[in-house]
C-alpha positions as CSV (number, residue, x, y, z in Angstrom):
1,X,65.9,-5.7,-29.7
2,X,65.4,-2.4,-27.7
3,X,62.5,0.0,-27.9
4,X,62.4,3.2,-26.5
5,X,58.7,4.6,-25.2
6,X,58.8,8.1,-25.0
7,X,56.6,9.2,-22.1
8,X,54.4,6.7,-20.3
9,X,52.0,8.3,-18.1
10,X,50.9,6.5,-14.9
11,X,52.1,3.0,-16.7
12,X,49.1,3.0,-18.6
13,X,49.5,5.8,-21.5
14,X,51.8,5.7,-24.1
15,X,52.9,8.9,-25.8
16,X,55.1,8.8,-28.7
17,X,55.9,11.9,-29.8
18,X,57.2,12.9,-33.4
19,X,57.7,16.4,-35.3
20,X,57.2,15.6,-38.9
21,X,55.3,17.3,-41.8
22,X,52.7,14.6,-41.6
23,X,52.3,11.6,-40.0
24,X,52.4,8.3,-41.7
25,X,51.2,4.5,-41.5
26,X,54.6,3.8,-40.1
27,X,54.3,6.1,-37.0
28,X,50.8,4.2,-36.0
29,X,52.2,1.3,-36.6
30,X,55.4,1.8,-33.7
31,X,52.5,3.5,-31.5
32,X,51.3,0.6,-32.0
33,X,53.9,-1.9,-31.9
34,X,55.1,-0.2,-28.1
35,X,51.5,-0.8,-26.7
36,X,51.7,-5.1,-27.8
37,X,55.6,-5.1,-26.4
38,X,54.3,-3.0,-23.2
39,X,51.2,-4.8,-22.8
40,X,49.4,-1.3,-23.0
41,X,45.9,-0.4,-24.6
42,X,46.1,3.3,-25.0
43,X,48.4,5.2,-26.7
44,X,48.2,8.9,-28.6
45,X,50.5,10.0,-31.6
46,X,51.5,13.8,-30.9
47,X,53.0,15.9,-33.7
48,X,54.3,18.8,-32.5
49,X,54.8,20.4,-36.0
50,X,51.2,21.5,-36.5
51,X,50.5,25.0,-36.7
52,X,47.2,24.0,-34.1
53,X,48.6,21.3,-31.5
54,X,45.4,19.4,-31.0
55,X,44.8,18.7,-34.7
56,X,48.5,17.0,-34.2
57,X,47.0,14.2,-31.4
58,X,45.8,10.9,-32.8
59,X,44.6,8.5,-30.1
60,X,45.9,4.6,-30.6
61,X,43.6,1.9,-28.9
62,X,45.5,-2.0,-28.9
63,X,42.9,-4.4,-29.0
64,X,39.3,-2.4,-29.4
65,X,36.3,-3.8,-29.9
66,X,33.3,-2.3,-31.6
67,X,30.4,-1.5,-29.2
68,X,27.6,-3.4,-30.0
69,X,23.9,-3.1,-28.4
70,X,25.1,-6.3,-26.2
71,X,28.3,-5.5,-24.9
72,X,28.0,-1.2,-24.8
73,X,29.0,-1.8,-20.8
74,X,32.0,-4.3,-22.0
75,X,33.7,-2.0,-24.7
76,X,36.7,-1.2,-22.7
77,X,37.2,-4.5,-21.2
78,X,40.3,-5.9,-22.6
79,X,40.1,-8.5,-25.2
80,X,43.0,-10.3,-27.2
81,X,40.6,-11.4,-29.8
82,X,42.3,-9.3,-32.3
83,X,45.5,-7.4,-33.0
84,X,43.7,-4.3,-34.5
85,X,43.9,-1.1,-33.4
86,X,41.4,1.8,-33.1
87,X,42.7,4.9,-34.4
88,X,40.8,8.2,-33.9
């Protein structure tokens, strides 16, 4: 099976990029699916059919973990304790 990425910056970022009325569950969850196949952590959703461009980014994180008071320093540090993604 093939998968197409459309823009990876620096072969770390993954940008998919979509014009749609409004996103859906299914466009997180190929953002997301591309980061696991790619081995990638960071990803961002852009719809260009918003009237205001930045209220049409959604940032994708594969593999967050929650900041505690213990481990504030170790919040980016990959972990592969769990297959759920951030999405802000």
């Amino acid at each position: 099976m093939d998968f197409v990425i459309d823009i990876l910056v620096e072969e770390r970022i993954v940008l998919e990029l979509k014009s749609v009325e409004e996103l859906h569950p299914v466009h997180y969850k190929q953002l997301l699916t591309y980061l696991k196949l790619a081995d990638k952590r960071l990803g961002f959703l852009v719809n260009f059919n918003e009237h205001i461009l930045k209220n049409g980014i959604k940032r994708v994180v594969h593999n967050y973990v929650e900041p505690t008071n213990n481990n504030k320093l170790n919040a980016f540090a990959p972990s592969r304790e769990t297959d759920e993604a951030k999405v802000n």
